[in-house]
N, C-alpha and C positions, 0 to 999 in steps of 0.2 A: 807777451808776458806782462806787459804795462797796463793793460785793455784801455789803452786811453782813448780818450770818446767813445766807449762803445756803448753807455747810457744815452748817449745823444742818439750816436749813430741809430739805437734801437729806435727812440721817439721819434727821431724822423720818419723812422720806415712804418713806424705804428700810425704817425699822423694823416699818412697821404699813402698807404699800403698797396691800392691797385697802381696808382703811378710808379710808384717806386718796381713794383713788380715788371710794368711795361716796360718802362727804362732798365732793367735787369736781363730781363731775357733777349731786350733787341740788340745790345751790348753782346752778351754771351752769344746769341747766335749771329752776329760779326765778328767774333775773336778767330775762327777758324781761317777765318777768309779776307780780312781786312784789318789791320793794325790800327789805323789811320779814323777809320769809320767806329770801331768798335771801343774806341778809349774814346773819341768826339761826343760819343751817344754819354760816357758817364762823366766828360768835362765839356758839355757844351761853352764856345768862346772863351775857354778860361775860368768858368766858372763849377766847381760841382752842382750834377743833376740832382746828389742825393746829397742832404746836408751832411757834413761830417765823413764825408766819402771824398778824399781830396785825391790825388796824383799817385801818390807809394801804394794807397790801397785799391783805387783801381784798377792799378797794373796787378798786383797782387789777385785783383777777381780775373782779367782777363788771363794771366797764366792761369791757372785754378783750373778753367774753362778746358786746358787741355786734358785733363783730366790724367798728366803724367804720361803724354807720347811725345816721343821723341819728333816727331815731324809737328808737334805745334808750334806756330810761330813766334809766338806771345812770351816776353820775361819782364819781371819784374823789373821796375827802377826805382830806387831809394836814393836815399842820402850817402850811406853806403857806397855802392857802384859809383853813383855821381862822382866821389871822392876821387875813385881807383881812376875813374874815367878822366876826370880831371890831371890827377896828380902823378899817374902812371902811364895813361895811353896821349895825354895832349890834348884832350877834346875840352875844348874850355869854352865851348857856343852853349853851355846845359843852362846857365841861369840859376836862379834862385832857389827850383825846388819847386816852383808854380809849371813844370814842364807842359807847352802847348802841343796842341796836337800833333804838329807837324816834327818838333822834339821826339815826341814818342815813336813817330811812326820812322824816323832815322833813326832812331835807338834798335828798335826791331831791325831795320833792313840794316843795320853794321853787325849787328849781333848773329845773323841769316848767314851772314858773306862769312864771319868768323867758324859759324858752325860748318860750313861747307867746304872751308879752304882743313879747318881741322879732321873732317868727317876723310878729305882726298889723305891729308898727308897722315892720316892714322888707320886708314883703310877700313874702316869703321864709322857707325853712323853717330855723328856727336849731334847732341842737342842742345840749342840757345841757351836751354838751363842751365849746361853745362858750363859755358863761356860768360852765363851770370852770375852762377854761384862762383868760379874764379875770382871775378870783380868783386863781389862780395866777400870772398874771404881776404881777399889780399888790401881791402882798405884797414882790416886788423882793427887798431884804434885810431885811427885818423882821424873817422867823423861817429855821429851819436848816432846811438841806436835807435 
């Protein structure tokens, strides 16, 4: 609703367009299949591949990528979740918001274990989305949007 950076973001993608497109789709076509691989390709060593593409929004493109299946692996992490995660479930290893790869790719695999252990005791197929948007709603107003 803010569109904050999203002039930059544009100029990025306008200045250097084939790279950015390379770095987009090799991303995308590891979100199905690697959590770990496919957020590293859009924050190599802690850094963004694509200016103005930090952490919240490339998580944000690799969900995307599932195109709304419940068997994709991939959720979102924000400020948000971090909150819940933090101040609800104990998980206090998340840091600052600069989340590295290896952050995300354990963010995914708790979120996998959560959806599975809910998917048995609901007898029904729950998805990661499901068990982020919980953490999403439940930080309420804790943290900023």
């Amino acid at each position: 609703m803010k569109r904050r950076l999203n002039r930059r973001r544009l100029r990025a993608v306008a200045h250097d367009r084939a790279r950015v497109v390379k770095t987009l789709r090799s991303a995308l076509a590891a979100a199905p299949v690697d959590a770990a691989q496919a957020y590293e390709v859009l924050r190599p060593e802690g850094r963004n591949a694509v200016r103005c593409l930090g952490p919240a929004f490339s998580t944000k493109l690799l969900y995307f990528a599932g195109a709304g299946s419940v068997r994709h692996p991939r959720a979102i992490l924000g400020s948000r979740v971090a909150t819940t995660l933090r101040k609800t479930c104990g998980w206090d290893s998340l840091g600052n918001g600069r989340w590295p790869t290896h952050t995300h790719g354990r963010y995914c695999t708790l979120l996998a274990r959560w959806a599975a252990e809910e998917s048995e005791r609901l007898g029904r197929d729950v998805g990661v989305d499901e068990i982020e948007r919980w953490l999403f709603d439940s930080a309420g107003g804790q943290a900023g949007k």
